[in-house]
Every structure is written in structure tokens, then in C-alpha cells.
C-alpha positions, 0 to 999 in steps of 0.5 A, a space after each residue: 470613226 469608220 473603217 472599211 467593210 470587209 466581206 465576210 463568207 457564208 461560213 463566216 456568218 454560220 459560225 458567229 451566229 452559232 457562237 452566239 447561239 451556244 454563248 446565250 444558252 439557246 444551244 445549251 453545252 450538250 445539245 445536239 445541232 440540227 441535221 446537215 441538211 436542215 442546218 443548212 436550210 435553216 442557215 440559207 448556207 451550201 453544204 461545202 459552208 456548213 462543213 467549214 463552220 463545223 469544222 472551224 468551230 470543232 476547232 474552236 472547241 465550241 462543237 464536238 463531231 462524234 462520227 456516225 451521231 451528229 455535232 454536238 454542243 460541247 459539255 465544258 462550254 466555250 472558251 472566252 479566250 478562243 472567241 475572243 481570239 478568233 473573233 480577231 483572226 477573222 479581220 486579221 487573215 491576211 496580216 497573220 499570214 503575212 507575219 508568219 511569212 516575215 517570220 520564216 526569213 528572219 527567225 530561221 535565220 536567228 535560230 541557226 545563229 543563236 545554235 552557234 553562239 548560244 550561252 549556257 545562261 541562254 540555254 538555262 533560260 530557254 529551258 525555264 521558259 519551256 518550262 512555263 510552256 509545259 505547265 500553262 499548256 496543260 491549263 485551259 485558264 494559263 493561256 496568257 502565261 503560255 503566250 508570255 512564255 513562248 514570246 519570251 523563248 523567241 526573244 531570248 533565241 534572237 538574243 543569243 543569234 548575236 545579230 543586234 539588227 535583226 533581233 531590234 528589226 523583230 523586237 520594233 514588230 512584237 506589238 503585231 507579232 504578240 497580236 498574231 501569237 495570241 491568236 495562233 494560241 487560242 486554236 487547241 491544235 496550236 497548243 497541242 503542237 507548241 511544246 515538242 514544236 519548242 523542245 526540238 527547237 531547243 535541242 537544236 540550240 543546245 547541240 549547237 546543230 544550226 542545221 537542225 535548229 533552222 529546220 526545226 524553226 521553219 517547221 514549227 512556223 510553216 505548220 502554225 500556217 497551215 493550222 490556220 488555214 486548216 482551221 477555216 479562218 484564212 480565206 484564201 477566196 477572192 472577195 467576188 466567190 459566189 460564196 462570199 456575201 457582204 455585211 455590215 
């Protein structure tokens, strides 16, 4: 019935109480926020939080930064798909993180073998899931489709490894790994990457070059790390930063 409380930093707190701002219309889609200095008084949160919040938020879509004017509200609203996720990723850093870890010693591994032993039914379907990819990318209301499809591409690629041991060890971890997947995909710089990130993928697989497959694999796994980091919602902090406040 009870789980564990987890300690929750300062920014953390600031963009919660944000969102929710903007989701009840208190900071209608345009509105222009405070300044730095009386948010951060009015958030009892440092400058170093507050910019963290921002940026995380701006990343988010939730807050536009126009240099020079202020941070504003954005006009087309938040995104439920985004909250939602996001809201997930606070509890789940480290386990995402972890994930895109096991991911960088099994998957490069996949991709080299599928480069050399791909067939042309293989290549044909990854090509028709990147396909799906490009089309739901372009569409703020497609994210489930693009989830699916990038799910469907990976599977596809450990399939045409020929390693049945590590394409069932992976597919025994997919419930946790599609959590992660939708998470990752509901930051706007993730979708910004995820095709040329799967194009290069493919041309690796279609050339038969296991080199450049594996390369591109651990590229597109390490920047989806550092997009999460980048993004503010993996606290790399100990639990006891002065920054760091508990709540219930």
C-alpha cells in the first residue's frame, strides 16, 4: 500500500508547481512568467533550481525562453503526452538510465550481427517501420505510433542478429524498456533525433558495415542519455545536496 518516499530537489518542486499553474489556466498559453529574481523568491528556490525548472520545462514544451524578453507560456499549450511521461521519469532516473546502459552492451552487439546477417524481408520491414517513424514524428498526436514503431524497428534488428539468446533476454526486458521508450520520446529533442538516429542505423544494416551499425547503435543510445540528463530529469545529486528537500 506504501511505497518509499523519494527526495525530490528544489527544481523538481518549481516545475510541478509550474505545470500545474499553466494545466489550470493560472498561467494562461502566452503569459509572460515573473523575473528571475522574484520567481526565485516567490519559489523560495536559488537561481541555479529556477534555471534548471526553465530549462527543463522549455524542454518539456511547456515554457518558451526568448533571450533578452523573458520565458513565457507556450501559445500551442502543454502537451498531456509530455506531463504525463515526464511525471513517470521523475521516479524512474536511475532505472532509465540503467536501461540505456544494458542497452549499450547488448543492442551494439545486435546491430553489428544483424549488418551481417540481415535478409532483404528484414531490410524491407525496417525500412517500412522508419517509415511510420518519419510520418508520426511530424505529429504531436502520433506519439503512441512512433513509440510502436521504433519498438518495432529494435525488435526487428535483433531478430535479423540470429542470436536467439539475446534477442529473447531483450524481448523478457521490453515491458521495462517500452516504459523507458515512451518516456525518452516525450522529450521534443529525442523526437528531433530519433530518425537521422535510425536512418544511419539502417544504412549501416543495409551496407552489411557492422562497423558503422554498431557505431551508429551506441551513438543513438549514449545521446538519448545525455538528452535525459541534459534535460534536467536525472539527478546525478546525492540525496543529502543541500539542494535536495523531502516531501511527501
Amino acid at each position: 500500500m506504501f511505497h518509499p518516499v523519494r527526495p525530490k530537489r528544489l527544481s523538481d518542486n518549481a516545475i510541478e508547481q509550474i505545470v500545474t499553474l499553466v494545466r489550470d489556466g493560472k498561467l494562461p498559453a502566452g503569459a509572460k512568467l515573473p523575473a528571475e529574481r522574484q520567481l526565485m523568491n516567490m519559489l523560495s528556490v536559488s537561481r541555479t533550481s529556477l534555471r534548471e525548472a526553465i530549462r527543463t520545462l522549455e524542454t518539456m514544451g511547456v515554457l518558451r525562453v526568448v533571450p533578452g524578453r523573458g520565458t513565457y507560456v507556450r501559445e500551442d499549450g502543454v502537451s498531456s503526452y509530455a506531463e504525463d511521461w515526464y511525471a513517470w521519469l521523475m521516479g524512474h532516473r536511475l532505472e532509465v538510465v540503467q536501461i540505456l546502459e544494458m542497452h549499450e552492451a547488448l543492442e551494439v552487439k545486435v546491430a553489428e550481427l544483424a549488418a551481417t546477417r540481415v535478409t532483404p524481408e528484414q531490410v524491407a520491414a525496417l525500412e517500412q517501420e522508419l517509415e511510420v517513424m518519419r510520418r508520426a514524428a511530424v505529429d504531436e498526436d502520433e506519439h503512441e505510433a512512433l513509440v510502436r514503431a521504433d519498438a518495432a524497428f529494435h525488435r526487428i534488428v535483433r531478430e535479423a542478429s540470429g542470436n536467439e539468446v539475446i534477442a529473447r533476454l531483450l524481448g523478457d526486458l521490453e515491458g521495462s524498456v517500452d516504459s523507458a521508450r515512451h518516456a525518452l520520446m516525450s522529450l521534443p529533442s529525442r523526437v528531433q533525433r530519433v530518425i537521422p538516429d535510425h536512418e544511419a542505423i539502417l544504412a549501416g544494416i543495409r551496407a552489411g558495415d557492422a562497423e558503422i551499425a554498431s557505431a551508429c547503435t551506441l551513438a543513438h543510445i549514449r545521446r538519448s542519455k545525455e538528452e535525459l540528463i541534459a534535460s534536467g530529469t536525472f539527478d546525478w545529486q546525492r540525496s543529502d545536496d543541500p539542494e535536495v528537500s523531502v516531501t511527501a
